[in-house]
C-alpha positions in Angstrom: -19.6 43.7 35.5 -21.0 45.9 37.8 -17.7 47.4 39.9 -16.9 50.9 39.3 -13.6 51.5 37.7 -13.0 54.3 39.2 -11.1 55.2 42.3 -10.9 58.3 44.4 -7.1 57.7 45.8 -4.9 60.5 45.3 -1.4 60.5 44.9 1.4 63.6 44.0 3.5 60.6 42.9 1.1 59.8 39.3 -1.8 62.2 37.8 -4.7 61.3 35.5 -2.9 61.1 32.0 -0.3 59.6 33.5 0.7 55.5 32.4 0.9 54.4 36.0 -2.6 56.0 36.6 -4.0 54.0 33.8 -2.4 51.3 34.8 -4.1 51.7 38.7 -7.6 52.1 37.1 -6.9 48.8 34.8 -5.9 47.0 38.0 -8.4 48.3 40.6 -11.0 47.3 37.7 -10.0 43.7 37.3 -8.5 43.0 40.3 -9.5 42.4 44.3 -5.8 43.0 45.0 -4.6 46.3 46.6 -2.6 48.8 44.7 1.2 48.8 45.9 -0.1 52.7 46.4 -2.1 55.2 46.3 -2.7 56.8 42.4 -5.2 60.1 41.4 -7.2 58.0 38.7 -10.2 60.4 39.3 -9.4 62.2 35.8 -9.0 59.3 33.6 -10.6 58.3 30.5 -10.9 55.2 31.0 -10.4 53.7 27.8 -6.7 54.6 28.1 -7.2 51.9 30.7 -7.6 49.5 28.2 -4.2 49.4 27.4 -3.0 47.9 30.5 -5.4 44.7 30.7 -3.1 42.0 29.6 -0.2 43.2 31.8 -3.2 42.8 34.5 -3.9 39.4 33.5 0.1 38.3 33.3 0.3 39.8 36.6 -2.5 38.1 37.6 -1.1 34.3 36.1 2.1 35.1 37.8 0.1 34.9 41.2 -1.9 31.8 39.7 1.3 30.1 38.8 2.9 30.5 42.2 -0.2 28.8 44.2 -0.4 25.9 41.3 3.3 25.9 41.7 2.6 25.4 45.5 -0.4 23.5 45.4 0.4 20.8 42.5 3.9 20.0 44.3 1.7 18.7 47.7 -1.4 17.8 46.3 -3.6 15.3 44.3 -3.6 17.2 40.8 -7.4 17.5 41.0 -7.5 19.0 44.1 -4.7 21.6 43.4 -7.1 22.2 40.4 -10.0 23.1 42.4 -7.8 25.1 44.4 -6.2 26.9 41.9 -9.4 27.4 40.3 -10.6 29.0 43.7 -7.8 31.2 44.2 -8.4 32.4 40.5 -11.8 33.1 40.5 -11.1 34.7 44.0 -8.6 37.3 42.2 -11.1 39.1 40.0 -13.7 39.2 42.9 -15.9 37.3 40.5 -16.6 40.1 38.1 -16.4 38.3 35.0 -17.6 35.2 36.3 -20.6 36.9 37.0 -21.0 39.2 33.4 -20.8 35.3 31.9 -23.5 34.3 34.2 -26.1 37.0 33.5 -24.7 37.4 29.3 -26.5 33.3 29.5 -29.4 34.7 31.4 -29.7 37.3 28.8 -28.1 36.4 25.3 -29.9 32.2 25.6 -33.3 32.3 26.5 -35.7 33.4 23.8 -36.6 37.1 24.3 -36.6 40.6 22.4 -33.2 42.5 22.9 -34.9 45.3 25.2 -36.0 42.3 27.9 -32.6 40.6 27.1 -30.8 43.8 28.7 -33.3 44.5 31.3 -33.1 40.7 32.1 -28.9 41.3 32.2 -28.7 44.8 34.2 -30.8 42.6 37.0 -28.4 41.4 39.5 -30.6 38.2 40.0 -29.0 35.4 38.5 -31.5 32.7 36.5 -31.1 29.3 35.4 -29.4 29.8 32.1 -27.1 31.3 34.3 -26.3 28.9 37.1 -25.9 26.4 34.7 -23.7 28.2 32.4 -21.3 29.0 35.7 -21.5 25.3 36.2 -20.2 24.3 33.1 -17.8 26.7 32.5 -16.2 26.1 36.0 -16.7 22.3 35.3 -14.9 22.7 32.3 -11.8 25.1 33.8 -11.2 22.5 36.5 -11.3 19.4 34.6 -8.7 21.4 32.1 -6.5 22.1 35.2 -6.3 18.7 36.4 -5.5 18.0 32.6 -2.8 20.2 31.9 0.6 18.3 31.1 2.9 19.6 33.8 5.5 20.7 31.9 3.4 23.6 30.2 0.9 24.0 33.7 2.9 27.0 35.1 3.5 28.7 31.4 -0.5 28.5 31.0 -1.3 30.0 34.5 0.6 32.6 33.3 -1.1 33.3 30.1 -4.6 32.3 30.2 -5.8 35.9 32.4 -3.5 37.8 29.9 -5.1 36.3 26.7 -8.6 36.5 28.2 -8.1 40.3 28.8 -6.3 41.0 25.6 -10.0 39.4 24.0 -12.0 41.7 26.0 -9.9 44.6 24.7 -10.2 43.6 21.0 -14.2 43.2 21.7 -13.7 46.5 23.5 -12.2 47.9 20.0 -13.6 45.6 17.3 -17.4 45.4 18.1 -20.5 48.0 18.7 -21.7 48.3 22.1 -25.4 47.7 22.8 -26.3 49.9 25.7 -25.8 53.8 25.4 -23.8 55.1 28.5 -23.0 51.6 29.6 -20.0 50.5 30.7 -19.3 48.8 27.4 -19.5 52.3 25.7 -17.5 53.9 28.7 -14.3 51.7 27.9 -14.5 52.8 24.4 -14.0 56.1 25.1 -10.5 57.0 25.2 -9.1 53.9 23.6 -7.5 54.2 20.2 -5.1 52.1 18.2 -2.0 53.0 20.6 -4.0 51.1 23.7 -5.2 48.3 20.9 -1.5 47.5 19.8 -0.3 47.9 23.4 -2.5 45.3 24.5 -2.4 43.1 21.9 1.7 43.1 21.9 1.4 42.2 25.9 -1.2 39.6 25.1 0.5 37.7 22.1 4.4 38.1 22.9 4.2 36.0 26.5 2.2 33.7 24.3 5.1 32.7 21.7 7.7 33.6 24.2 6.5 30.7 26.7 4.9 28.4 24.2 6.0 26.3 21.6 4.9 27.7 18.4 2.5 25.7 17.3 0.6 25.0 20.3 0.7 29.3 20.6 -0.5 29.4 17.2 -3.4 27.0 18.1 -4.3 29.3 21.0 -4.5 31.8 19.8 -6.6 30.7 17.1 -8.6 29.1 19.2 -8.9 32.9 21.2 -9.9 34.3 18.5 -12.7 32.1 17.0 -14.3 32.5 20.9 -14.4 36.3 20.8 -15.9 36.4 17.2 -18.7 33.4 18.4 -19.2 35.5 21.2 -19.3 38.6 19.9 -21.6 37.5 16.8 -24.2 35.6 19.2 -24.5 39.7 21.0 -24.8 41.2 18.4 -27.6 38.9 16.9 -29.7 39.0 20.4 -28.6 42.5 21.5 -27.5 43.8 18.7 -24.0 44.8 20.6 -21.7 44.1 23.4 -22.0 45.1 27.1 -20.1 44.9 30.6 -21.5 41.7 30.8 -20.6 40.2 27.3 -16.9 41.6 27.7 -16.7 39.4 30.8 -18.4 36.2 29.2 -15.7 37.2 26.6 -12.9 36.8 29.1 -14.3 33.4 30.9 -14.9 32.0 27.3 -11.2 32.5 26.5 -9.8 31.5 29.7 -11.7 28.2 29.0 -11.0 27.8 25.9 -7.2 28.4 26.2 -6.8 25.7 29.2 -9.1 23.6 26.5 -7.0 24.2 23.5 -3.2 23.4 25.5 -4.8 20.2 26.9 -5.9 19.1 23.4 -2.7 20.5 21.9 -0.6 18.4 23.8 -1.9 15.1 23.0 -0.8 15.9 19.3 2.6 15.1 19.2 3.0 16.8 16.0 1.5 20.3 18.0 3.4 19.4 21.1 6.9 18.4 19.8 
């Protein structure tokens, strides 16, 4: 997760400590999408960022579910899937796609932590890597082609927003493992207003657009991902980076589409 968060624009309509500036930062950050306009984020800490990631993400599954919307109606479901999928991975520039990629270059393979973070600050991606990306994409569009179509558009939705609330309660909850990193740079700044924020943006969508028991698997699910991941860092690296908050957010997304397929072939979950 290499992309500066930070943008020059400036603006007399928003200033630094302003919501709508840490907003901007949150979405030029995670996104490839233009800002509706220009905003002064020069000035802002950018863990007050943090805040702002799941509205990102629902954003984003807003723009996912119109193209599945689109796409399933006139398609073969597997080819909407790899489509969606596409447009998806397309959205976020690859950013996290790539932090998973080298956090299995870095965290699998037997090393000591000091090559493990040389090995995932190297923008050359190994084999542990390309074949993690493989199987996590794999897995994503086999779960797309999956999903029950009366809960496809909800999930769209949802998945970027609970992926991003994870990375901000990894952010919060876990040391990071390189000094002046970007993982350390998101932590400045964020406190437990930007924490309960983001996790009342992540979870309320969630039970709104869910039935309850499939949202209660989910986010269950969510979180026994960001604790696996998070533990297997912390063992190897002895923290979280950049990279591990993005292998954070692919893990989720996966494991979300995962955990709804499932769900939904339990009657007793899906009634």
């Amino acid at each position: 997760m290499s992309r500066s968060p930070i943008s020059n624009h400036q603006s007399p309509i928003a200033n630094p400590q302003s919501p709508i500036s840490h907003f901007a930062l949150a979405w030029g950050l995670l996104t490839v999408l233009p800002f509706p306009f220009k905003v002064d984020t020069s000035g802002v800490v950018p863990g007050r960022a943090a805040g702002w990631f799941p509205l990102v993400g629902l954003l984003m599954g807003g723009v996912l579910a119109a193209v599945g919307w689109a796409l399933y109606a006139v398609l073969p479901a597997g080819l909407a899937a790899a489509l969606t999928l596409a447009v998806w991975v397309a959205l976020t520039g690859m950013l996290h796609l790539d932090g998973f990629m080298d956090s299995c270059d870095g965290l699998l393979p037997p090393r000591d932590p000091a090559r493990r973070l040389e090995i995932m600050k190297d923008s050359r991606v190994g084999a542990f890597g390309v074949v993690g990306g493989v199987l996590l994409l794999l897995v994503k569009f086999n779960a797309l082609a999956a999903l029950p179509p009366a809960v496809r558009l909800p999930v769209l939705v949802l998945a970027p927003a609970l992926a991003r609330g994870a990375m901000v309660w990894a952010m919060f909850r876990y040391p990071t493992a390189r000094p002046g990193g970007m993982g350390q740079m998101f932590r400045q700044g964020m406190g437990r207003r930007e924490v309960v924020l983001a996790l009342l943006t992540t979870f309320l969508p969630l039970f709104l657009l869910l039935p309850w028991p499939v949202a209660l698997v989910v986010a269950a699910v969510c979180w026994l991902l960001i604790v696996l991941v998070a533990r297997l860092a912390i063992a190897r690296i002895h923290g979280l980076t950049g990279d591990v908050y993005g292998a954070v957010g692919e893990t989720v997304e996966a494991g979300v589409l995962v955990a709804v397929v499932a769900a939904a072939s339990w009657p007793w979950l899906a009634g």
